[in-house]
C-alpha positions as CSV (number, residue, x, y, z in Angstrom):
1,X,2.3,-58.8,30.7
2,X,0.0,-55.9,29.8
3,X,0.6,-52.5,29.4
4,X,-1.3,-50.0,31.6
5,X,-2.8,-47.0,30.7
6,X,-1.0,-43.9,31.5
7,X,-2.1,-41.7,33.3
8,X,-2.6,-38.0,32.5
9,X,-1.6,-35.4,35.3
10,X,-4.9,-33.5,36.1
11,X,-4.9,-30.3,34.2
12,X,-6.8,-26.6,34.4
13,X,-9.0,-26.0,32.0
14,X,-7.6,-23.0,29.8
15,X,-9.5,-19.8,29.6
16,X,-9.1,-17.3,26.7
17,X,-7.1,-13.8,27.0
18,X,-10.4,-11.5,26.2
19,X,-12.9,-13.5,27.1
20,X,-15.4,-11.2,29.0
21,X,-13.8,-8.2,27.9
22,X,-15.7,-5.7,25.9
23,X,-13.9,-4.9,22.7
24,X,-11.1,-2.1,22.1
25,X,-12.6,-0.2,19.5
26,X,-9.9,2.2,18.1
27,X,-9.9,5.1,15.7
28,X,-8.7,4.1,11.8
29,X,-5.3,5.3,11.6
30,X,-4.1,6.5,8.2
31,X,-0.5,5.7,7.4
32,X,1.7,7.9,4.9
33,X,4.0,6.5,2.9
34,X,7.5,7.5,1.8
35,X,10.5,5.7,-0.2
36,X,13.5,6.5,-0.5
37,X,15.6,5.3,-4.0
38,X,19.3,4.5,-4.0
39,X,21.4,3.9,-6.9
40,X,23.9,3.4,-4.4
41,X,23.7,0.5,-2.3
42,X,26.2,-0.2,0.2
43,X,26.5,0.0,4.3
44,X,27.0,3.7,5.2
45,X,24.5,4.7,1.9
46,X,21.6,2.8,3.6
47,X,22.3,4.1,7.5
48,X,22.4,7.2,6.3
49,X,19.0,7.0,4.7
50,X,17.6,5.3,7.7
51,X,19.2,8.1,10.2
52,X,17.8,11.2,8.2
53,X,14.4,9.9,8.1
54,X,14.1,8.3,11.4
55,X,15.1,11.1,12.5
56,X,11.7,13.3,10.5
57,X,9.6,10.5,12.8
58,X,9.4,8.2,9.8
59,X,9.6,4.2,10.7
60,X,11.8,1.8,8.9
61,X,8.8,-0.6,6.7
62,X,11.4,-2.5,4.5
63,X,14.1,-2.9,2.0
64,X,13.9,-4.1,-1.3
65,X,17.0,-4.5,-3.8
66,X,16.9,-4.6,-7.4
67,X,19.8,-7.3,-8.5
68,X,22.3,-7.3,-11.2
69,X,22.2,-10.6,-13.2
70,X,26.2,-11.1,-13.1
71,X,26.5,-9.6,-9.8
72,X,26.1,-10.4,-6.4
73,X,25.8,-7.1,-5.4
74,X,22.4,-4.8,-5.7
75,X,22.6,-2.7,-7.9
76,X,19.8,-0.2,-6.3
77,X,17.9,-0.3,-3.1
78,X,14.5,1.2,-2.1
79,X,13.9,1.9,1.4
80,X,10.3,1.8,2.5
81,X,8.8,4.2,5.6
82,X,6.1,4.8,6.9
83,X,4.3,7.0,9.7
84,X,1.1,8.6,11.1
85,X,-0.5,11.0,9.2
86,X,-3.7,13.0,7.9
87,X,-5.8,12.8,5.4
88,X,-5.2,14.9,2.7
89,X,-8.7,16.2,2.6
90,X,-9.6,16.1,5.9
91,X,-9.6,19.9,6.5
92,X,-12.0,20.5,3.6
93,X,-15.3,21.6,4.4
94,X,-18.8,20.7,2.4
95,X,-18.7,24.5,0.4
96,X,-14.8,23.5,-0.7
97,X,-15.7,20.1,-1.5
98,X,-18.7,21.6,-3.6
99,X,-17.2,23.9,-5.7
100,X,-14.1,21.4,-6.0
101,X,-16.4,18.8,-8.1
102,X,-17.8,21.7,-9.9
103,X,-14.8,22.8,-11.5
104,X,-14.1,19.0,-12.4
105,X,-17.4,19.0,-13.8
106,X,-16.3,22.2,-15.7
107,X,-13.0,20.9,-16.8
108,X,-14.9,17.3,-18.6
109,X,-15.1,17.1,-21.9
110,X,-18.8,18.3,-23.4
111,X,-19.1,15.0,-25.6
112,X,-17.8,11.5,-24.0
113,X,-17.1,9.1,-26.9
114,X,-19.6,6.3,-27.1
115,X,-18.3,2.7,-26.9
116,X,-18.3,0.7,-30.5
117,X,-18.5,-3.0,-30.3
118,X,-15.1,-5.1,-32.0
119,X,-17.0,-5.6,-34.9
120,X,-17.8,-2.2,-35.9
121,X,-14.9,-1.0,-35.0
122,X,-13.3,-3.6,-37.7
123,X,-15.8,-2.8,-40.1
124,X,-15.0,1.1,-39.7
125,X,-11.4,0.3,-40.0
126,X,-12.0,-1.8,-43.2
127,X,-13.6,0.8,-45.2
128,X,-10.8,3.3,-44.0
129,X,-8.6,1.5,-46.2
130,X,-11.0,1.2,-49.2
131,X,-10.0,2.7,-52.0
């Protein structure tokens, strides 16, 4: 007795989700960052962390705990947000940004030191302790 094929229902061919569809193009965001350090670590220490800066519009990003070796128990716990923000230099216009590098051009040092190669550098060292 032979086996017979089986056979396969019919099926729809798929289409893609997108397909067709000009791209969403969407402005970069910039994120800002915050953490929050607790030498603390239990329950009502890290809801109360959350809370407060939930509650400034910052989202919860993660928790990371920093472990004892004989303990079970964390001995601290950082507490990662994040939210949408500005750039710090967004509001600065061409004139500020201008005389900004030109008062770090002031503040650099007049003579940069030049680079020695390892070899000169051991024979400079060498004669230091010459007698």
């Amino acid at each position: 007795m032979t086996k017979r094929p089986t056979r396969r229902p019919a099926t729809t061919p798929r289409t893609r989700s997108g397909v067709g569809r000009a791209p969403v193009l969407t402005a970069p965001r910039t994120l800002q960052y915050k953490v929050a350090e607790l030498s603390t670590v239990d329950e009502q220490a890290l809801e109360q962390v959350v809370n407060q800066h939930a509650r400034q519009g910052w989202t919860l990003d993660g928790v990371q705990f920093a472990m004892r070796e004989q303990s079970k128990r964390p001995a601290m716990a950082f507490v990662f947000f994040t939210r949408e923000g500005q750039a710090e230099d967004a509001g600065r216009d061409a004139q500020q940004a201008r005389s900004h590098l030109a008062r770090l051009a002031d503040a650099a040092p007049e003579r940069a030191p030049v680079p020695v190669s390892a070899y000169e550098r051991l024979r400079q060292l060498a004669e230091d302790d010459a007698p």
